[in-house]
N, C-alpha and C positions, 0 to 999 in steps of 0.2 A: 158087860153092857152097863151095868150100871157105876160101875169104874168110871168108866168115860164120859159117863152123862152126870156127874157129880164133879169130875173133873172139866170140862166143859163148862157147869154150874160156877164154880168159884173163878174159873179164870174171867168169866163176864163181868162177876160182882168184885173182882178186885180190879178190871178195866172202869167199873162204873165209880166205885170210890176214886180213882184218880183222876176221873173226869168232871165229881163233883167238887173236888177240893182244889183243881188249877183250873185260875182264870185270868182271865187281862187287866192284868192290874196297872192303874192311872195315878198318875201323881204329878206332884210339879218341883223343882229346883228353885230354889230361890239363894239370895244373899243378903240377910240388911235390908229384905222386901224389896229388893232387886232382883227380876226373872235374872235365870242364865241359860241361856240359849249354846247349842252344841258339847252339853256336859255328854259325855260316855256313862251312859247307865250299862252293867254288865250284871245277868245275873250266872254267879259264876258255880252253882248247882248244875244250874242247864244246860251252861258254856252256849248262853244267849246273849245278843248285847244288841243297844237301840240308840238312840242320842237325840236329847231333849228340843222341840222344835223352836220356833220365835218366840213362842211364849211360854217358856221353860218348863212347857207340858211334855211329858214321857208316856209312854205304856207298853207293857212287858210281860209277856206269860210268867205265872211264878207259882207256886206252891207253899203253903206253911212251912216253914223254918227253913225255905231258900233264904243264900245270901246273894244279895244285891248291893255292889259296888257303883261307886260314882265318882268320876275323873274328870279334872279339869288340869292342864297345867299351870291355870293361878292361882289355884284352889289347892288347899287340903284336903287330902283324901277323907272321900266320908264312905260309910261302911253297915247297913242295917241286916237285921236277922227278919226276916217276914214274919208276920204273927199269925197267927188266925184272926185274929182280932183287926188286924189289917186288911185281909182278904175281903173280908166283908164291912170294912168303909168304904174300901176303894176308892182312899182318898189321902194318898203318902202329900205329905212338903218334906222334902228334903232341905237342910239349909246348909249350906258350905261356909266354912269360915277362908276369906282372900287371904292369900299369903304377902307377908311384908315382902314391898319394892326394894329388891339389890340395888343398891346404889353401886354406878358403874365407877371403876378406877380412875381417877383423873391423878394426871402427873403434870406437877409445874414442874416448869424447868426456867433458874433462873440465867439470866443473861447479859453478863458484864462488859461493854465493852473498854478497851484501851484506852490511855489517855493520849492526845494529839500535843504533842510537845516541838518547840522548833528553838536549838541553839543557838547562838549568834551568827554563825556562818551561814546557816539554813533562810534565816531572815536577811543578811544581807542582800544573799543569793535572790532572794524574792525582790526585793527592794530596783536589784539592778537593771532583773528581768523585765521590770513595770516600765521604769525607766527610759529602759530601746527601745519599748514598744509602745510607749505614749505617742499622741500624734502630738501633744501640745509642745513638745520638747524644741520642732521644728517646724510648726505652725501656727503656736502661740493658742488656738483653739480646744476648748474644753472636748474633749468626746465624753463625756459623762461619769466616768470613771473617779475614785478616790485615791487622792495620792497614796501612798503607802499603806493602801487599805489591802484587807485582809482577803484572798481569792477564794471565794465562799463557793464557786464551781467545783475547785479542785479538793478545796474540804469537802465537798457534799459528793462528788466523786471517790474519795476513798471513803464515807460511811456505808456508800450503799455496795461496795465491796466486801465491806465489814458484815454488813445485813448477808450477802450472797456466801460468806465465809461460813458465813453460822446457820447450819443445814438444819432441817426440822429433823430431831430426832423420831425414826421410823415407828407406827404404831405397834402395838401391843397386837398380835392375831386374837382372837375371841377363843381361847381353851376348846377343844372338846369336850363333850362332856364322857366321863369315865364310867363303868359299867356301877361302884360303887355310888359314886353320885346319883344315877339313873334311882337305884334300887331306893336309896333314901331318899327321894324326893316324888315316886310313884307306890311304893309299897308299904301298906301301914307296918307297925312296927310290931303288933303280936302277931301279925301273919306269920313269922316264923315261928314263934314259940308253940299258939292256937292251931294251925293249921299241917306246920311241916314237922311238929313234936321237937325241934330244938331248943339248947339252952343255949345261953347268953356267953357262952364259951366256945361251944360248937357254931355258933350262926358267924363269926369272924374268920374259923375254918372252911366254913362253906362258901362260903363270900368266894374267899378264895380260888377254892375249888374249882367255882362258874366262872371266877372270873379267868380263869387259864383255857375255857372253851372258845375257841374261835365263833361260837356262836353268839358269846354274850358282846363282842364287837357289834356285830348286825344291827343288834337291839338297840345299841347306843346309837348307831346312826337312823335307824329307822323305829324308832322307842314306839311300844304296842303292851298296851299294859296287859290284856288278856293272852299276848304271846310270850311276854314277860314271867307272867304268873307259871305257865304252861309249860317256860321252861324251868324254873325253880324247882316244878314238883318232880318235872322227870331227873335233876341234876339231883333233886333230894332222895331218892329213888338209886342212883348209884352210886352215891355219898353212903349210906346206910348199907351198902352191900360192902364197900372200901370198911368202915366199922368193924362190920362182922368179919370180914377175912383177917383182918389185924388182930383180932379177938383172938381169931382161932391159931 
């Protein structure tokens, strides 16, 4: 009896300590004292996650030494350990640093055309043509026309053949983006080493590894950073077992 009522005793007081040390914790997102509005706050302890409103205020159950990630795709990843010391301001700014604008690909293309050249037979030819088909020849009457002037219709007719000859070369389709690209431009860069115990030899194996699951495609099309994460840890998980059999 008294087993049970001591046992009983401690399960309360170790419900009551985790109830006094997690609370709702409030902060704000900023950039260069720019709010940022729709950051993905994740606290990734709890496999909690929230996103900052219009005025780049958040609030998020957490615990002392949860860690709390923060996403944006303009932004660099940013990444805090909760303090104690934090719990009780309850009063995070976050600030994100923007990521430099990719300047898109531009291709000139340059565009020479031919040169319009005419013989002496080419010019007579023109000459004679004018000639039959002057009215003045046989009615003495101007119709407006230059004598042996240049048929600037039939040149400007074969330029804009020339223009319809020379096709816009087809665009560029905009890449995919690739499971390795996804991973470095969402996941900081000691999460492997911190987090999945890899070294800097082993994490380009790995890579690998996820990148031959037909899952890590998904990801790229429908990119989830906390599904991302989620799956790293389980691929790290049979990564580490591949290890120990080769071992053995």
């Amino acid at each position: 009896m008294k087993v049970k009522l001591l046992t009983t005793i401690s399960f309360f007081t170790y419900q009551l300590s985790i109830s006094q040390t997690e609370k709702l914790l409030h902060g704000k997102v900023v950039s260069q004292n720019l709010i940022l509005k729709d950051v993905e706050v994740i606290n990734k302890t709890a496999k909690t996650s929230t996103t900052t409103n219009a005025l780049g205020e958040f609030s998020i159950l957490a615990n002392a030494k949860d860690s709390l990630l923060f996403y944006s795709k303009d932004y660099f990843f940013s990444r805090i350990k909760v303090s104690q010391n934090d719990i009780e301001k309850d009063n995070l700014v976050i600030n994100m640093i923007l990521k430099p604008e990719e300047l898109k690909e531009v291709v000139l293309t340059k565009i020479s055309f031919p040169k319009i050249t005419y013989d002496a037979e080419a010019i007579n030819q023109i000459k004679n043509a004018k000639s039959a088909n002057s009215l003045s020849r046989y009615t003495g009457v101007k119709d407006g026309s230059i004598t042996n002037g240049m048929d600037f219709i039939a040149i400007g007719g074969g330029l804009i053949n020339l223009f319809k000859k020379e096709k816009e070369k087809p665009k560029k389709k905009t890449p995919e983006i690739d499971f390795k690209k996804l991973i470095a431009t969402t996941i900081p860069q000691d999460f492997f080493a911190k987090d999945l115990k890899l070294t800097l030899e082993e994490k380009e194996l790995f890579l690998q590894f996820c990148d031959a699951d037909p899952k890590s495609k998904t990801l790229t099309v429908n990119p989830n950073l906390l599904g991302t994460m989620d799956f790293l840890y389980a691929k790290n998980e049979e990564f580490k077992k591949l290890k120990t059999e080769a071992k053995n």
